[in-house]
N, C-alpha and C positions, 0 to 999 in steps of 0.2 A: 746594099746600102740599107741601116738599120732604117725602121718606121719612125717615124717622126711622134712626138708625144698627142697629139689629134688620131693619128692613123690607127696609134695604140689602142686609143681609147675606143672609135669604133669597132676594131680586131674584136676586143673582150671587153662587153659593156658589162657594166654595174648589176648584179643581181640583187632586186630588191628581194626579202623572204617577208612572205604572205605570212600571218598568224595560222595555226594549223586548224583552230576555231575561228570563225568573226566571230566578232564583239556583239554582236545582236542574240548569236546561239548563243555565251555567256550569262548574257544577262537574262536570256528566258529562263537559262537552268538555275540561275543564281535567282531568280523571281520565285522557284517549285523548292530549292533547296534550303534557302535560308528563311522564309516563313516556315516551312517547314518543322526545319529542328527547334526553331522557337515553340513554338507549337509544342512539342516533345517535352522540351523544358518544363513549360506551362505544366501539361499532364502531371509529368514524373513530380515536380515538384507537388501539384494538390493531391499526388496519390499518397507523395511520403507525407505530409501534411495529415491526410486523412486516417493513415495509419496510424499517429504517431495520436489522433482526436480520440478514433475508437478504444487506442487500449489507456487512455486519461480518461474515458468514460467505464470505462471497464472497471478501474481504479474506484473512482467516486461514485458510479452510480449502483456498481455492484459488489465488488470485494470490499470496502470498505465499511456498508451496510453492515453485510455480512459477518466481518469480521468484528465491529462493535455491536451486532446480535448474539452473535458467539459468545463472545468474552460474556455478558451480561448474562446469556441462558447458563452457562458454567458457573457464573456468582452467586446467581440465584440455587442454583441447583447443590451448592458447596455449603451456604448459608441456611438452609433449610434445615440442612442434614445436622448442622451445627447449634441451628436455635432448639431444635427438637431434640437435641439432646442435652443441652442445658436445661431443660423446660425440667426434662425428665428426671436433671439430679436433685430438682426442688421437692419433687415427691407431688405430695397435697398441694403445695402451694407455688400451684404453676403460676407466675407472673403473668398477667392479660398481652402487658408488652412483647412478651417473646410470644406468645401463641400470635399474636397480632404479626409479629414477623413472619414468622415459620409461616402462618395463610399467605402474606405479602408475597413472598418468595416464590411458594409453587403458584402462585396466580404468575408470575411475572415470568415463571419459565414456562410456561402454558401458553405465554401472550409472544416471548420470544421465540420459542420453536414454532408458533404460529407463522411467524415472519419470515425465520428460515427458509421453511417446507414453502413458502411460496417464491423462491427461488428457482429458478428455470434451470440455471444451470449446474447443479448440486451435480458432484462426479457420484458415483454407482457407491459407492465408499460412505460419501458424505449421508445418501439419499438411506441409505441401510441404518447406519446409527439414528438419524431422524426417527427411522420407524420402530427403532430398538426405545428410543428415548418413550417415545406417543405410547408404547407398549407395555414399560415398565414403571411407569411413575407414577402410575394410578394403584398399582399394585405397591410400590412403597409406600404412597402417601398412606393405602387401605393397613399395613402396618404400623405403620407410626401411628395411624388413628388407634388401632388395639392394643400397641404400648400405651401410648397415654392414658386411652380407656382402664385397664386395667392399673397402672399406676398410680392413675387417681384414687383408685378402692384399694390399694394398699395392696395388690396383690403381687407375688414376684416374679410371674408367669408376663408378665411386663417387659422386663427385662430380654428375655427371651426374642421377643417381640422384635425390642427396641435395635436388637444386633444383627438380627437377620433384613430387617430395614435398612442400617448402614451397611452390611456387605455388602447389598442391592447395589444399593447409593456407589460405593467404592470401586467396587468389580467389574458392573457392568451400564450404569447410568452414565459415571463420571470418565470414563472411557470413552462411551458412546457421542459425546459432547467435546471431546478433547478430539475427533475424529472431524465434528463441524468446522471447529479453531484451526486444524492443520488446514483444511481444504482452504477456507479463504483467508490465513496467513498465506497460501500456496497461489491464489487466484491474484492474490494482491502485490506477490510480489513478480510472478510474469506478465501483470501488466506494466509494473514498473519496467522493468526490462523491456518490452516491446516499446514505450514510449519511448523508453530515452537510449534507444540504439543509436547508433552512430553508424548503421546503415542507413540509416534514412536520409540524414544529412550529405551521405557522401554520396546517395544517387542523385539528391538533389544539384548539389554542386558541379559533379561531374554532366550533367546534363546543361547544365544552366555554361559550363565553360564551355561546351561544343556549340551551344548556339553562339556564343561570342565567338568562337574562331570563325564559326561562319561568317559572322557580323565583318570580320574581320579580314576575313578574306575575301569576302566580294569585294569593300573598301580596298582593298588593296590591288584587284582587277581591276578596277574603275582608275585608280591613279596609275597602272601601268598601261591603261589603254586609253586611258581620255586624258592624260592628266589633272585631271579634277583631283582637287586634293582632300575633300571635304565631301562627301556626301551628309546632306542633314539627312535624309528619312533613314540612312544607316545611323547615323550619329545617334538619332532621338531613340531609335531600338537599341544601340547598345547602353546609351543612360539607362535605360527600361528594364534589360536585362540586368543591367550590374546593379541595379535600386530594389529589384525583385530577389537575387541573391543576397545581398548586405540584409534586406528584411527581412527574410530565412532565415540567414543562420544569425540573426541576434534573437530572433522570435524562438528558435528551437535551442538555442543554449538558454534562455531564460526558461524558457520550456523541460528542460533537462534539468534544472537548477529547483524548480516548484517542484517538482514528484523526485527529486531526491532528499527534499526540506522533510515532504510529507515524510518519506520512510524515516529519515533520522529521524524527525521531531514529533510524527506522529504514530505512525505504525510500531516500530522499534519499541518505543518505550510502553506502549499500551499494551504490547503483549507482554514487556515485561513486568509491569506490575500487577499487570491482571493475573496473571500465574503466582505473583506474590502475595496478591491478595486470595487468591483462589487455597497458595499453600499455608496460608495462617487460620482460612476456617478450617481443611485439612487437622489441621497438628491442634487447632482446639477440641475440633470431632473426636480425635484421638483421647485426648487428655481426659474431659466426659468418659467414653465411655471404657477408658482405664479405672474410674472413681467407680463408675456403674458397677464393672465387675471386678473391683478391688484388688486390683492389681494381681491377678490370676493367672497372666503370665508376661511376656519382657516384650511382644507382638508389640501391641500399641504404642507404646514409649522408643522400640524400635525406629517404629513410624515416622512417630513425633521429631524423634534425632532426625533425621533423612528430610524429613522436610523444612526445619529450620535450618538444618545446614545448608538446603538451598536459596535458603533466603541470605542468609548471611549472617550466619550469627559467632559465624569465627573471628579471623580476621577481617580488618576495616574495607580491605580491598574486596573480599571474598562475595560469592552467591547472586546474586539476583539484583537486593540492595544494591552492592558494589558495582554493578556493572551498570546500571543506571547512576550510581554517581559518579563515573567516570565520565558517560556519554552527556551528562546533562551541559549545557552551557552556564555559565556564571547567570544566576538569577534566582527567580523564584521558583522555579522547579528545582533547580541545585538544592536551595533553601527548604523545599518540603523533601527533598527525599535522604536530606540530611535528620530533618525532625523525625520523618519516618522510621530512621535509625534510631534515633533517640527511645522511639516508643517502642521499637523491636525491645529495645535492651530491660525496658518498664516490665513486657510480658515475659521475658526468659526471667526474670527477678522474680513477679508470681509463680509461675511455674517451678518455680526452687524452690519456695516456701511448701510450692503444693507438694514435691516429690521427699520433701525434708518430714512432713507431716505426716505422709502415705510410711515411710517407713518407718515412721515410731509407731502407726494403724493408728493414728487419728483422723478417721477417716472423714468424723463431720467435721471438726475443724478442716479438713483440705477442702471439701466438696464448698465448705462457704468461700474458704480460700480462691476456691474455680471459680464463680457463679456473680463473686463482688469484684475481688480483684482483679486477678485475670481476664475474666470475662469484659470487665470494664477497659485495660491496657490491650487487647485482640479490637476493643469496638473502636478505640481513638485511632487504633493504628492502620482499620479498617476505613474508617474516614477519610484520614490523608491520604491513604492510597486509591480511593472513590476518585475523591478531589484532582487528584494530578491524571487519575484512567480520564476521566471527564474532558480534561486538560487538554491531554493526548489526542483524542478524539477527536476535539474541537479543532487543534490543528490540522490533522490529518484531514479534515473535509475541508478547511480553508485554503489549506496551502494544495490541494487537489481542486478545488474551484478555481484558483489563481491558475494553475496550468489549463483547464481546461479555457477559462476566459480567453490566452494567451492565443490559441488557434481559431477562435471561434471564424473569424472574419479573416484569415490567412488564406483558405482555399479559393475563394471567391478572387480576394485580390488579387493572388498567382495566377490565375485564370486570365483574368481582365488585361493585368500586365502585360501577358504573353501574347494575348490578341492584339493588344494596340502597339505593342513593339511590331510584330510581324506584319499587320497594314504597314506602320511607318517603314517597315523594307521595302515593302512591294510598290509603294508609292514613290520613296527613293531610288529606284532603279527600275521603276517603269519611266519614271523622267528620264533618264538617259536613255534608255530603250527608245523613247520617241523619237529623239535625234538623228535617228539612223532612218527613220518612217519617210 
């Protein structure tokens, strides 16, 4: 006779199944685990923070210096070599004006390679031309002092003088200086790189989402064993968390955004007009001391081609010019480096006169031609191009102060975040924890 539904029931009662963990061992490890990776968060985030500080200081307090020491020690160094030989096509009647620059000049590369050489971090490269420059410039200047010298007394042994000074200058000075300019264009642009990696961002993130899962899955331990559906001291850590990531990654995109401004709007264009400006006292140097030695052979005017062509004196699009007026945005740099063309075009006009002259051998009508004209159309063009390097500059350390402002107070607050999210855990699940005491 079957069991009756009673008999059944005692036959085979009810197996309730235990949790393989209690709820008390959970919440201890969920106490060690999820302040924990909060904690981690915290770190990783002020580490990528910190990284992303140092190489924005690297940027602003060191490549940048550097890099508008450079440019400046190489103007000067170009400008000298350029007044001194204008001085020199005047004969007897050297201008006070140009000697007054030509002194102005090597004082001012004297006072910049001072500034350089106390730079700590100069690569082995950078630190050798410094000592090539310290070594040679007093020996050019001791030259150009015995051109002058003797071409004030009318003698022709002058000349001689005055050419083995500009090799100097050409060879091995204005090398030596263009070896400072690579390093910290080079310093300045792997700091930009290490700033605005997109690894730093994505350690951050990635850290900052593992403490929410955790956040996340205690919360979710808690409602499948208490059904509590709401923990606040998880709730107020995961606000915490998710308030400390949103102010990361807007802080380091805006971050990204200031030292990419700097390189388009200030580094980019500073190197390139200071080359431009660097290549117009070049290609006047040249011109000078083509009149000096009367056109003796096609060397210097070679030159002179090569380095206006870098500038741009072809096509509208072409050289140096063109490439800054491409990058420029609609304004007033747009506007001076369109003038600046204008005034290119003033001095290739002198220059035609000059070389229209030199072949008929008229040679003091050219050398006046150099010394008023030209020499006047090189100085206005030199100007606007001071005016917009100056510009450049001014950006470059503005828009590198706006990034570095941007972090200043991020590491602290990441920190502080991560600490008071991870109490509010420990505090919300040590309340339940007690329940069980």
């Amino acid at each position: 006779m079957p069991a009756t539904g009673a008999a059944a029931a005692r036959s085979h009662p009810v197996r309730t199944r235990r949790p393989t963990f209690p709820t008390p061992s959970l919440l201890r490890l969920a106490m060690v685990v999820v302040p924990l990776g909060i904690v981690v968060f915290g770190v990783i985030g002020v580490r990528a923070s910190l990284v992303r500080s140092d190489a924005t200081d690297t940027v602003g307090l060191d490549a940048s210096p550097l890099l508008v020491g450079s440019a400046n020690l190489y103007r000067s160094l170009a400008d000298a070599d350029a007044a001194a030989s204008t001085a020199f096509l005047q004969a007897g009647s050297e201008p006070p004006a140009l000697r007054a620059r030509y002194v102005a000049d090597i004082r001012a590369a004297g006072e910049a390679l001072a500034e350089i050489a106390l730079h700590s971090d100069l690569s082995a490269p950078a630190r050798q031309a410094v000592a090539t420059i310290v070594t040679e410039l007093p020996i050019y200047h001791g030259l150009i002092e015995s051109a002058r010298a003797n071409n004030l007394q009318g003698f022709p042994v002058g000349k001689a003088y005055l050419r083995r000074a500009s090799d100097r200058m050409r060879t091995t000075i204005l090398p030596a200086a263009t070896s400072t300019v690579d390093h910290a264009g080079r310093q300045l642009d792997d700091g930009r790189r290490a700033g605005t990696s997109p690894v730093t961002t994505i350690t951050a993130f990635v850290a900052g989402g593992v403490a929410l899962v955790l956040v996340a899955a205690a919360g979710l331990m808690l409602f499948k064993r208490t059904n509590r559906i709401v923990n606040l001291g998880l709730a107020g850590a995961a606000v915490l968390v998710v308030a400390a990531l949103a102010t990361t990654g807007v802080l380091f995109a805006a971050h990204t955004r200031a030292l990419e401004r700097a390189q388009r709007e200030g580094a980019d264009p500073l190197l390139v007009l200071a080359t431009t400006r660097i290549l117009v006292l070049r290609a006047l140097s040249d011109e000078n001391l083509d009149l000096i030695e009367r056109h003796t052979s096609d060397d210097l005017m070679d030159d002179f081609d090569r380095r206006l062509t870098s500038i741009g004196d072809g096509d509208i699009d072409s050289g140096l010019l063109g490439e800054a007026q491409a990058a420029a945005a609609p304004g007033e740099r747009s506007r001076q480096i369109a003038r600046a063309r204008g005034q290119l075009a003033e001095l290739l006009q002198a220059h035609a006169v000059v070389r229209r002259l030199v072949d008929t051998t008229e040679y003091q009508d050219a050398v006046t031609v150099a010394v008023i004209d030209e020499a006047s159309a090189a100085a206005r063009l030199g100007a606007t191009l001071d005016g917009e390097i100056a510009a450049a500059a001014t950006s470059l350390d503005d828009h590198t102060d706006h990034a570095r402002a941007l972090l200043r107070w991020l590491p602290p607050a990441l920190m502080i975040a991560a600490l008071g999210a991870a109490a509010l855990a420990v505090v919300g699940l040590n309340e339940r924890l007690r329940e069980y005491r």
